[in-house]
Residue, then its C-alpha position, 0 to 999 in steps of 0.5 A: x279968932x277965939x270962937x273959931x279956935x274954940x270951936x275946932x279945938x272943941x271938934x277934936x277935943x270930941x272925936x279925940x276924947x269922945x266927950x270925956x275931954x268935952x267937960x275940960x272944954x266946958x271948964x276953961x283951966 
């Protein structure tokens, strides 16, 4: 459940921020 969330949020994470949000991803807060 965590992968699978990880992963969606981290295709929208890439198509909203194009990457820049990508780096927040990397690095859990």
């Amino acid at each position: 459940l965590i992968v699978a969330k990880a992963g969606k949020e981290r295709i929208t994470v890439l198509a909203s921020s194009k990457g820049h949000e990508s780096k927040k991803c990397l690095q859990p807060s």
